[in-house]
C-alpha positions as CSV (number, residue, x, y, z in Angstrom):
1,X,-40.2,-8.0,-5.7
2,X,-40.8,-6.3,-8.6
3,X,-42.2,-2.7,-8.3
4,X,-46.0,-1.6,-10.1
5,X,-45.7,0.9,-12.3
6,X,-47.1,4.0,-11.1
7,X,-47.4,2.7,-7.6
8,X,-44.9,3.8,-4.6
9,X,-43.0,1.1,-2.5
10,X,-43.7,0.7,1.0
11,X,-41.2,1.4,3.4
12,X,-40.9,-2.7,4.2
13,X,-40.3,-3.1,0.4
14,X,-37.7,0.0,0.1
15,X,-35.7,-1.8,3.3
16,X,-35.6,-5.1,1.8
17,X,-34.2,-3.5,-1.4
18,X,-31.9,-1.5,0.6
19,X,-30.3,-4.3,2.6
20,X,-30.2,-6.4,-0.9
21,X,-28.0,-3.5,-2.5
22,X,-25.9,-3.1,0.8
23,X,-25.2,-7.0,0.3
24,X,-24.5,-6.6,-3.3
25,X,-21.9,-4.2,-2.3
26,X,-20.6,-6.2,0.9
27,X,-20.0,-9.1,-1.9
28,X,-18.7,-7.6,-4.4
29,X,-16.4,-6.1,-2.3
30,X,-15.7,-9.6,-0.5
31,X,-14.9,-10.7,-3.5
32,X,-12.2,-8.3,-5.0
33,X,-10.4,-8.3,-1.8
34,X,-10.6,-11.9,-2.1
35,X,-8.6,-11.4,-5.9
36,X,-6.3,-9.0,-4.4
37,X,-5.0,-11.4,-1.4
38,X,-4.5,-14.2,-4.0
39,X,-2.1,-12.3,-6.2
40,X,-0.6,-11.0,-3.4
41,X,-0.1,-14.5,-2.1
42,X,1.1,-15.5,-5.7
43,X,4.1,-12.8,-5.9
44,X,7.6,-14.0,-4.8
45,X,8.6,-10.9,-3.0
46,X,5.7,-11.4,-0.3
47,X,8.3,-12.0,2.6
48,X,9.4,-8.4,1.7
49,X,6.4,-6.8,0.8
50,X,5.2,-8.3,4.6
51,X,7.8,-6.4,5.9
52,X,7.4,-3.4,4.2
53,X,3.8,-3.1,5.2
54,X,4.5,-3.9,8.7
55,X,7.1,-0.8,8.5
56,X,4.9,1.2,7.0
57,X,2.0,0.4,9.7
58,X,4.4,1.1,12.1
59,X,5.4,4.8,10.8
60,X,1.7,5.4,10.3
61,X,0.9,4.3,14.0
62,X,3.9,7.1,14.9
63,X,2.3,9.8,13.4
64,X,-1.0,8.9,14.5
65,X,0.1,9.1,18.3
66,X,2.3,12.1,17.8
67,X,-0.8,13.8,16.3
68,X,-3.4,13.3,18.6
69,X,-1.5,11.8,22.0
70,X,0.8,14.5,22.2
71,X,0.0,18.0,24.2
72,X,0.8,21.3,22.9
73,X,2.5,23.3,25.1
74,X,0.6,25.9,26.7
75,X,-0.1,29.3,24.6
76,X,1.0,31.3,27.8
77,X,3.8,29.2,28.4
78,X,5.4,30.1,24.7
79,X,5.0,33.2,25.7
80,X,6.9,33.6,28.6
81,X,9.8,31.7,27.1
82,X,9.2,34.3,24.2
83,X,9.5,37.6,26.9
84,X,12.1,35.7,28.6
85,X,14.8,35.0,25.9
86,X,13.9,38.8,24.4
87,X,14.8,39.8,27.9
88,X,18.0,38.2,28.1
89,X,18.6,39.2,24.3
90,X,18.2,43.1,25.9
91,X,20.3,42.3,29.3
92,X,23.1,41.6,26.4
């Protein structure tokens, strides 16, 4: 699928290239993740390294739900509290 010089590729030519590059990249990809598991497999600390990643997952998954699962408490609400303890500071 060689292009013409001078000639423009049709838009059935430009999506086979484009799903050949996307492929590339899925492989290539494939295959340094493929790498990295193997020397992971090969250290002698994996046991720990297990452990610390399932910690670490586990702190990220905190933070994750305190970010976005959590409330705020209400902008009015603060304020009250605010007017109520400046009261009490006055009643003082």
């Amino acid at each position: 699928m060689t292009r013409e010089s001078g000639r423009p590729a049709g838009l059935d030519q430009q999506a086979v290239l484009l799903v050949a590059g996307l492929a590339d990249v899925a492989v290539s990809t494939l295959g340094s993740a493929v790498g990295t598991l193997r020397g992971l497999l090969r250290r002698s600390d994996s046991a720990e390294l297990a452990a610390q990643a399932e910690s670490e997952l586990l702190a990220r998954g905190r933070l994750v739900l305190d970010r976005y699962a959590a409330v705020p408490p209400a902008h009015l609400e603060i304020l009250a509290r605010h007017a109520l303890a400046r009261k009490g500071a006055d009643d003082v």
